[in-house]
C-alpha positions as CSV (number, residue, x, y, z in Angstrom):
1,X,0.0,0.0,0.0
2,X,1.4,3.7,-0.8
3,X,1.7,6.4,1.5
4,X,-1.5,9.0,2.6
5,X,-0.4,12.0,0.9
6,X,-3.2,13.6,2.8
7,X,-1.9,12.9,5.6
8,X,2.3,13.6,6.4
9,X,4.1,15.1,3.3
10,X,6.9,14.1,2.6
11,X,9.6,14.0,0.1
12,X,12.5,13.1,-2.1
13,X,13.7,13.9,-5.2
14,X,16.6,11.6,-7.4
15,X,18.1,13.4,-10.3
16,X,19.8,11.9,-13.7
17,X,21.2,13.7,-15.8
18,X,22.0,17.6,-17.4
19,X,22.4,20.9,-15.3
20,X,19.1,21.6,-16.7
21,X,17.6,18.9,-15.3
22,X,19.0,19.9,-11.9
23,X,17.0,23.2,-12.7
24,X,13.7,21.3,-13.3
25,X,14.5,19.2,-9.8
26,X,15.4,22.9,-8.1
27,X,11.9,23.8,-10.0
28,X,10.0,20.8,-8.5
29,X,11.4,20.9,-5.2
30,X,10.8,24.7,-4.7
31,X,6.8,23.7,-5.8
32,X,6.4,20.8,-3.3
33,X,8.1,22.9,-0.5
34,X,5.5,25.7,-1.2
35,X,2.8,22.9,-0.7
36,X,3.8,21.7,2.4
37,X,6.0,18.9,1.7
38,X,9.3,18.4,3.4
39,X,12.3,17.1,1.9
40,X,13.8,14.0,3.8
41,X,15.5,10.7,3.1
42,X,14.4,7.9,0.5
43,X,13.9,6.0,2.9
44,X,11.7,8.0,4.7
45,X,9.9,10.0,2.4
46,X,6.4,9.1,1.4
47,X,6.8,10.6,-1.8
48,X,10.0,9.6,-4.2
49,X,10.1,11.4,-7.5
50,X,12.8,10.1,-9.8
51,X,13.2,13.0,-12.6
52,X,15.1,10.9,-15.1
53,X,17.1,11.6,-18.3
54,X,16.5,10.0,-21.3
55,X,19.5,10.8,-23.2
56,X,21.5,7.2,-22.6
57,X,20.8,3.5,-22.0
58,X,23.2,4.6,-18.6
59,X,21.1,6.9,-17.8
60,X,17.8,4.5,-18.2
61,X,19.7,1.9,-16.2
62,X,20.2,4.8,-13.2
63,X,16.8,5.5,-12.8
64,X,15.3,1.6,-13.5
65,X,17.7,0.4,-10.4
66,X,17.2,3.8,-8.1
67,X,13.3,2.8,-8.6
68,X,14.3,-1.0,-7.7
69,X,15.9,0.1,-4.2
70,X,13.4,2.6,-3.3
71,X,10.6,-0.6,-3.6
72,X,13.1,-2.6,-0.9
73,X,14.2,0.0,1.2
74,X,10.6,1.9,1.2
75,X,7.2,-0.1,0.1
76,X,5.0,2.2,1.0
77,X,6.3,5.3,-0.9
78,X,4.7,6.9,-4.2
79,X,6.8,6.4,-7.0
80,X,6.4,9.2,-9.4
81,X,9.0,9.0,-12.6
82,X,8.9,12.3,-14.1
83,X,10.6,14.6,-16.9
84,X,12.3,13.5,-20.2
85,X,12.5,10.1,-19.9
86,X,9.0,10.2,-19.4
87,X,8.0,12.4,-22.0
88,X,9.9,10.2,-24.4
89,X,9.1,6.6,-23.2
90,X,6.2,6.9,-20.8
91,X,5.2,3.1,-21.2
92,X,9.0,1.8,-19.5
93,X,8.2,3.2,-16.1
94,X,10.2,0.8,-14.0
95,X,6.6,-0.3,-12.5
96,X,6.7,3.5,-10.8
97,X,3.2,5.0,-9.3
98,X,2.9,8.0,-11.4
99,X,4.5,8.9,-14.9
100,X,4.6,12.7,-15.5
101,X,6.0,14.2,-18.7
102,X,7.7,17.6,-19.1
103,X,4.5,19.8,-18.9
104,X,3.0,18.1,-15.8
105,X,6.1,17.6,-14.3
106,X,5.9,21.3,-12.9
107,X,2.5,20.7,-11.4
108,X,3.3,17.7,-9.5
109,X,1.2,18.8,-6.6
110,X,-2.1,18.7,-8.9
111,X,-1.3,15.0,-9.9
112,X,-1.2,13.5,-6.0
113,X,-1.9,11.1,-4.5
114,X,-3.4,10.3,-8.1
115,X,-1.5,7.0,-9.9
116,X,-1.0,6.5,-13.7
117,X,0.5,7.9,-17.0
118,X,0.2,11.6,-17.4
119,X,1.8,12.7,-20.3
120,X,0.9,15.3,-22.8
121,X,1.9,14.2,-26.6
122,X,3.0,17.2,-27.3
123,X,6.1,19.2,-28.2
124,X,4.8,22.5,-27.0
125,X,5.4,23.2,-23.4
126,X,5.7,26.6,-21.5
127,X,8.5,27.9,-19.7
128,X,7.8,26.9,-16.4
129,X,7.0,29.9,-13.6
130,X,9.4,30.1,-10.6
131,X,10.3,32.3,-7.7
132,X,14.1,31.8,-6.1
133,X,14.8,29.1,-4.0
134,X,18.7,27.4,-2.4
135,X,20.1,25.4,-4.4
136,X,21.4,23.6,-1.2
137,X,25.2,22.8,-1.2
138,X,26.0,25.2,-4.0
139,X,28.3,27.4,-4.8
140,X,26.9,28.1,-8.6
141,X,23.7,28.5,-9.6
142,X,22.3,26.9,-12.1
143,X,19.8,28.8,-14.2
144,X,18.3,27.6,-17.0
145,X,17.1,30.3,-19.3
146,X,15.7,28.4,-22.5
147,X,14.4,24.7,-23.2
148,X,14.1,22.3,-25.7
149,X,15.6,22.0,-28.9
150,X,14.7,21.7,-32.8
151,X,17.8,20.4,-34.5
152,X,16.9,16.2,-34.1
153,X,20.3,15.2,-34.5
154,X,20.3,11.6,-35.8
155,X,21.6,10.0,-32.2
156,X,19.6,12.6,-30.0
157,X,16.2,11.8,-28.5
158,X,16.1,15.1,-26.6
159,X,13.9,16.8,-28.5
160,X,10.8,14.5,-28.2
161,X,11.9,14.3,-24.6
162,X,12.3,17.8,-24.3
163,X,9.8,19.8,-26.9
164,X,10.6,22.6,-29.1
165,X,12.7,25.2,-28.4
166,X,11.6,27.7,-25.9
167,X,13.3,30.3,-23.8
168,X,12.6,32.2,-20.8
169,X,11.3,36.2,-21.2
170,X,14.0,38.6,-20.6
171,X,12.1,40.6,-18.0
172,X,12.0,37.3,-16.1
173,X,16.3,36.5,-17.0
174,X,16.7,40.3,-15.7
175,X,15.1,39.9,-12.2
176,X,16.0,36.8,-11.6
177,X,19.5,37.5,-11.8
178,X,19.0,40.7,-9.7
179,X,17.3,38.2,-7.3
180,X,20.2,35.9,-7.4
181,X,23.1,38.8,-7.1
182,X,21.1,40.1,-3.9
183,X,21.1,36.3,-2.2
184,X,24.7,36.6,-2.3
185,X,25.4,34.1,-5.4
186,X,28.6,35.0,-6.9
187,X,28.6,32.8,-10.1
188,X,25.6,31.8,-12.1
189,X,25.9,29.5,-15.0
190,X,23.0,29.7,-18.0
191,X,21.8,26.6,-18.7
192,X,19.6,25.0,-21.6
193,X,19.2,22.4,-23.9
194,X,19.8,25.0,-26.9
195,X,21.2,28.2,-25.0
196,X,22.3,29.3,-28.2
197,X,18.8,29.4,-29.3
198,X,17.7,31.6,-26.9
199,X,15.1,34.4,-28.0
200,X,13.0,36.6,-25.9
201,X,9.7,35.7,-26.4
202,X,8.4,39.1,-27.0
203,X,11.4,41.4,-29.0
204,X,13.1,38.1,-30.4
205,X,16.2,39.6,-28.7
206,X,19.0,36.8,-29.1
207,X,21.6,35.0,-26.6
208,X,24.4,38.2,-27.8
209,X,21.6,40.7,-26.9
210,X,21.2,39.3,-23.4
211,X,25.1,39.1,-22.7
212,X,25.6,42.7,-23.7
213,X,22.5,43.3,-21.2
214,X,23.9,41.8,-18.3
215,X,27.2,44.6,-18.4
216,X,24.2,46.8,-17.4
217,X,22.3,45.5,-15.3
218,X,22.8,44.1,-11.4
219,X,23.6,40.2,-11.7
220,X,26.0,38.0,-9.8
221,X,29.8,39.4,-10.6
222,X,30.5,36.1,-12.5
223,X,28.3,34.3,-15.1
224,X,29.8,30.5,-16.8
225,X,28.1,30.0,-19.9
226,X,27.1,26.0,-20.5
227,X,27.4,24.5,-24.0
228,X,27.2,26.4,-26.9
229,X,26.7,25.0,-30.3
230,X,29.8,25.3,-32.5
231,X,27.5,26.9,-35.3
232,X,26.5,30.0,-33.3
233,X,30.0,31.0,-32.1
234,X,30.5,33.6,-35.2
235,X,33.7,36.9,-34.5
236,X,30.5,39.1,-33.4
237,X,29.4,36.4,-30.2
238,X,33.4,36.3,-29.4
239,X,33.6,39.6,-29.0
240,X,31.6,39.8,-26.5
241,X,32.8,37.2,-24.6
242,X,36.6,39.1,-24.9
243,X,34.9,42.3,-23.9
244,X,32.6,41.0,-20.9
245,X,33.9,41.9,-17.2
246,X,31.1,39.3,-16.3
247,X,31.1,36.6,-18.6
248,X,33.7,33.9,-17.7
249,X,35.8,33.0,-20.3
250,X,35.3,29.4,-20.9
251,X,33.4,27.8,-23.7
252,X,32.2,24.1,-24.0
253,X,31.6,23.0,-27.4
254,X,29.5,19.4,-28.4
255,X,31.8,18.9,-31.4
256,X,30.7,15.3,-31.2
257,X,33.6,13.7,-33.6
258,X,36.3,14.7,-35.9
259,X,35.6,12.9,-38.5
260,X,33.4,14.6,-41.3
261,X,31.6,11.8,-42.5
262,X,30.6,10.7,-39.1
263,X,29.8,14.5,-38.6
264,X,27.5,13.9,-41.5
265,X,26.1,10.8,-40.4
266,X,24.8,12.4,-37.1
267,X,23.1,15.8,-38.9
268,X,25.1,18.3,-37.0
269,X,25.6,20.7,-39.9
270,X,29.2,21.5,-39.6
271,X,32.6,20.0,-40.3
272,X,36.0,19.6,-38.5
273,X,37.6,22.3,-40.4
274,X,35.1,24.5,-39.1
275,X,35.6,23.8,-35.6
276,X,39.6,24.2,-36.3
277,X,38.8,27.8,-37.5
278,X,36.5,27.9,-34.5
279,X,39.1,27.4,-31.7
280,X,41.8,29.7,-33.7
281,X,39.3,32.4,-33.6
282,X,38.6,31.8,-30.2
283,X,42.0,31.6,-28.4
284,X,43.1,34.0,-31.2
285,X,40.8,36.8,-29.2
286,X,41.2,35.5,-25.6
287,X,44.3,33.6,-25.5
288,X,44.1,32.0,-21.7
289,X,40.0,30.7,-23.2
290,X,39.2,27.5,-21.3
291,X,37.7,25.4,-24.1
292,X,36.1,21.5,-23.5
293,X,34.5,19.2,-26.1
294,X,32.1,17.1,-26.2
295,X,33.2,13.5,-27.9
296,X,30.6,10.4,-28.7
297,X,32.7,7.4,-29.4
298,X,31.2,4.4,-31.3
299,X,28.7,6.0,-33.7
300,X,27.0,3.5,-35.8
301,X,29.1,3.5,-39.1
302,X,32.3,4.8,-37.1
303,X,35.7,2.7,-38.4
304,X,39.2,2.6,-36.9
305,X,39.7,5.4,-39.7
306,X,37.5,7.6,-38.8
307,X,38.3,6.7,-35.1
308,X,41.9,7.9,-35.3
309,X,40.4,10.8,-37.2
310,X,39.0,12.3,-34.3
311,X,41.9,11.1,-32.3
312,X,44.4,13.3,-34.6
313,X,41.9,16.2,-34.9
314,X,41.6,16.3,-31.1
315,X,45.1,16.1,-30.4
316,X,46.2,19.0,-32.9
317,X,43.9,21.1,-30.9
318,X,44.4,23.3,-27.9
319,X,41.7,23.1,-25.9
320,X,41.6,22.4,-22.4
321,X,39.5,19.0,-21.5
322,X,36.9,16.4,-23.1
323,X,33.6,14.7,-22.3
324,X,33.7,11.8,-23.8
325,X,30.3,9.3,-23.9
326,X,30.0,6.0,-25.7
327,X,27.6,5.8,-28.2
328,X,24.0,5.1,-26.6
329,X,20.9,4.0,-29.3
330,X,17.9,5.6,-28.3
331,X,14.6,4.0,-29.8
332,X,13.0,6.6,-32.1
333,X,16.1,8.2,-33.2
334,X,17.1,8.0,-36.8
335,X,20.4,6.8,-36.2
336,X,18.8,3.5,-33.7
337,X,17.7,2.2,-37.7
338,X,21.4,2.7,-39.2
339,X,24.1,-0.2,-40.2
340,X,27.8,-0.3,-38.9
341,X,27.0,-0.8,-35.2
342,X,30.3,-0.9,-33.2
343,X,30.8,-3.8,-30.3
344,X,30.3,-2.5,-26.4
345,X,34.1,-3.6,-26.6
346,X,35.2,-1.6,-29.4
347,X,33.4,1.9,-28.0
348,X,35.0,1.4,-24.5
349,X,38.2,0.6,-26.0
350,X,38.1,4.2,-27.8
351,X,36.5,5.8,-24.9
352,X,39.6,4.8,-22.8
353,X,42.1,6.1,-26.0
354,X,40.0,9.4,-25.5
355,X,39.9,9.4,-21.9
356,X,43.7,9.0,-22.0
357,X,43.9,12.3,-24.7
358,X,41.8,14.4,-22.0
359,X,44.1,13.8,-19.4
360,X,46.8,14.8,-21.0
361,X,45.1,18.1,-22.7
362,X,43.9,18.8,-18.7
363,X,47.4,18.4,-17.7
364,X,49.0,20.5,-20.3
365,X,46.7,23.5,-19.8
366,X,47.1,23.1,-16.2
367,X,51.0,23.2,-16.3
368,X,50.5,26.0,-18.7
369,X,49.1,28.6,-15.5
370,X,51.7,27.7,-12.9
371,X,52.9,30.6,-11.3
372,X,49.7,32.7,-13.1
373,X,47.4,34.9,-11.0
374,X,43.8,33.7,-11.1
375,X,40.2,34.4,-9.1
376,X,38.6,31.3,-7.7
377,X,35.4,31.2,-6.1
378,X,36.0,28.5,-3.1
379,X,33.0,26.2,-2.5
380,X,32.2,24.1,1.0
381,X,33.6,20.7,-0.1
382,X,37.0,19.3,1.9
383,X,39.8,17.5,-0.3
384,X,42.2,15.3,1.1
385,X,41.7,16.3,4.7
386,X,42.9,19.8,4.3
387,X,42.3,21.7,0.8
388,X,39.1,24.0,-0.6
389,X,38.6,24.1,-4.2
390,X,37.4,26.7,-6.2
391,X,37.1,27.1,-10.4
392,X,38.9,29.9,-11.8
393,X,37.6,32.1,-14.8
394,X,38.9,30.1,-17.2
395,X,37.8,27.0,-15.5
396,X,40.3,25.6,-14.1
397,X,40.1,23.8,-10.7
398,X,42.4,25.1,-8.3
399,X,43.0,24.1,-4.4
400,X,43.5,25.8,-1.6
401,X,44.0,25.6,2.5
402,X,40.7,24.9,3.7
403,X,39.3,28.0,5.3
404,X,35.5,27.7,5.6
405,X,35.4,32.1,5.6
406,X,36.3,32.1,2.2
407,X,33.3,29.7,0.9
408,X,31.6,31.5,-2.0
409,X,33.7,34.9,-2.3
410,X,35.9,35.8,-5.0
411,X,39.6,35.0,-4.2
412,X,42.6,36.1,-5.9
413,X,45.1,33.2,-5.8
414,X,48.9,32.2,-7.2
415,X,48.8,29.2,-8.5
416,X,52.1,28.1,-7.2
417,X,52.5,24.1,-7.5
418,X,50.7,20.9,-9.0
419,X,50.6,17.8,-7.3
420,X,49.3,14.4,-8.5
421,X,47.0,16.7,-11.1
422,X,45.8,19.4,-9.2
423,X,46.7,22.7,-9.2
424,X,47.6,24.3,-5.6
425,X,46.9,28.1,-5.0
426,X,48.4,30.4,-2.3
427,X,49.4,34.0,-1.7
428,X,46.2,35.2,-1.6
429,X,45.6,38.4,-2.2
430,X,42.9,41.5,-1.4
């Protein structure tokens, strides 16, 4: 029998997945707090939400076996599986209570102590409506700003998990941000599925636009931007990222492979001599840039030729780190239905090769800031018994002497050593 959610409320909520889907579980939590609900253990709780990505057979497998142990560990509990993997596949609900796609996700509380699929077929959703909240245990914020995407890449499900593209009004971007600065956040990072596609609803004012805003307006001193698609990144965006005081000055990129044909294969629009131009451009205008990659390894139709393609494309680059993912088929892609699958073995062979590539471009453009200058912002979390880490602008982890009065301000730092990978900071300076 499930839990009276008439009677005590409570809650918890398990997260897979993007920085936007953190924002959706800061979204959710915020909504269930405002209707009485408190948040306590799994095992506990009367209510377990699971807001689950869709994006990887990983991913699928993280929320089928999280839904497992909650039935052991708490029978009685409401079992609500919500958000893209959902939306996408409502029918493999792991034998959860409650199935809630992306547009009744955000009105959870309308939906209990009901059971059953709820889940528009749509891919229209609103921007959902929220006030400021903790993000508890943070140092940065994560705000997402625009949803959804258009594009249907040939791998990607996210955009029948996630809807078309939609992005938050700028009158709404503008106060929140004023909201955030006077909480005391010091870094906020703008998250979506498509940030690059971000348009005010009303004036059709672009991603640029809103940058150039921000210089004018009261927001948190730093703002990270999350992934930007290679295609968007023209000399007028770069420019403003060189002239921001605000604007950190990192950039990740979901290149996705180096190999043209297998470029072509997934529908992304560009090739790699593109992204080569890209990066020139890029650290030509702001030489100590901070620039990661996104690499999927094992692409149906990928070949040891085209393997080491992206191997020798990756390697002639100077960028800073990878993320690298195996290939994962997702049912109702185009690309599930194409030929030349690679073995499990074969695509975690080359994700060790790139693995292996990362660590040496992280160590290289860590080496390259040793005895540099550099403003961290320290978060809570203790390393090896006596350090504090914070990310510099560039985003580079650096570690200092634990100090707990120096969570969540802006530090100036040497960066004066590296050992076993990390970068150590001292001589701090006002």
């Amino acid at each position: 029998m499930t839990a009276d959610l008439t009677d005590t409320k409570t809650f918890f909520i398990f997260t897979t997945g993007c920085k936007a889907n953190q924002w959706d579980s800061h979204v959710i939590t915020d909504k269930l707090e405002r209707s009485g609900f408190i948040r306590v253990t799994a095992e506990a709780a009367d209510l377990v939400v699971i807001n689950a990505c869709s994006l990887t057979g990983r991913a699928e497998t993280d929320a089928r076996r999280f839904i497992g142990r909650t039935r052991r560990v708490n029978p009685a509990a409401l079992v609500a599986l919500v958000g893209c993997h959902a939306q996408a596949y409502p029918m493999r609900d792991f034998g959860a209570d409650l199935v809630l796609g992306q547009g009744e996700k955000f009105e959870i509380d309308r939906y209990l102590p009901e059971k059953g699929r709820f889940v528009a077929s749509s891919r229209v959703f609103p921007m959902e409506k929220t006030g400021i909240a903790d993000q508890k245990g943070r140092t940065r914020f994560f705000f997402k700003i625009q949803d959804g995407c258009n594009k249907f890449c040939s791998y990607c499900i996210v955009p029948i998990a996630r809807g078309a593209g939609r992005s938050r009004p700028v009158e709404d971007v503008a106060a929140t941000m004023e909201a955030l600065r006077k909480k005391g956040i010091k870094e906020v990072v703008l998250t979506g599925i498509d940030i690059a596609a971000y348009r005010d609803p009303a004036s059709g004012m672009g991603l640029k636009d809103l940058l150039l805003l921000f210089e004018s307006l009261p927001t948190p001193p730093r703002i990270r931007l999350s992934s930007v698609d290679p295609d968007y990144m023209d000399d007028a965006f770069i420019e403003v990222l060189a002239a921001s005081g605000k604007i950190a000055k990192s950039i990740h990129i979901p290149v996705q492979s180096g190999s043209d044909r297998i470029l072509k294969g997934m529908g992304r629009g560009y090739g790699s001599a593109s992204i080569v131009a890209l990066v020139k451009r890029l650290k030509g205008r702001i030489p100590a840039i901070g620039i990661g990659m996104d690499i999927i390894a094992g692409f149906p139709g990928e070949d040891e030729e085209a393997f080491e393609e992206t191997c020798a494309f990756i390697e002639a680059l100077g960028i800073s780190y990878l993320h690298v993912f195996p290939y994962s088929e997702r049912p109702g892609t185009r690309a599930s239905g194409f030929g030349g699958k690679v073995a499990e073995s074969v695509k975690r062979r080359r994700v060790k090769s790139l693995k292996k590539i990362d660590a040496a471009k992280r160590e290289a453009f860590s080496r390259g800031h040793l005895g540099q200058r550099v403003c961290i912002i320290p978060e809570a979390k203790m390393y090896a018994g006596r350090f504090m880490r914070g990310f510099s602008d560039n985003y580079l982890p650096v570690y200092i002497p634990y100090e707990k009065t120096l969570e969540n301000n802006l530090v100036d730092v040497t960066i004066t050593d590296m050992q076993d990978s990390r970068l150590i900071g001292g001589l701090r300076c006002s």
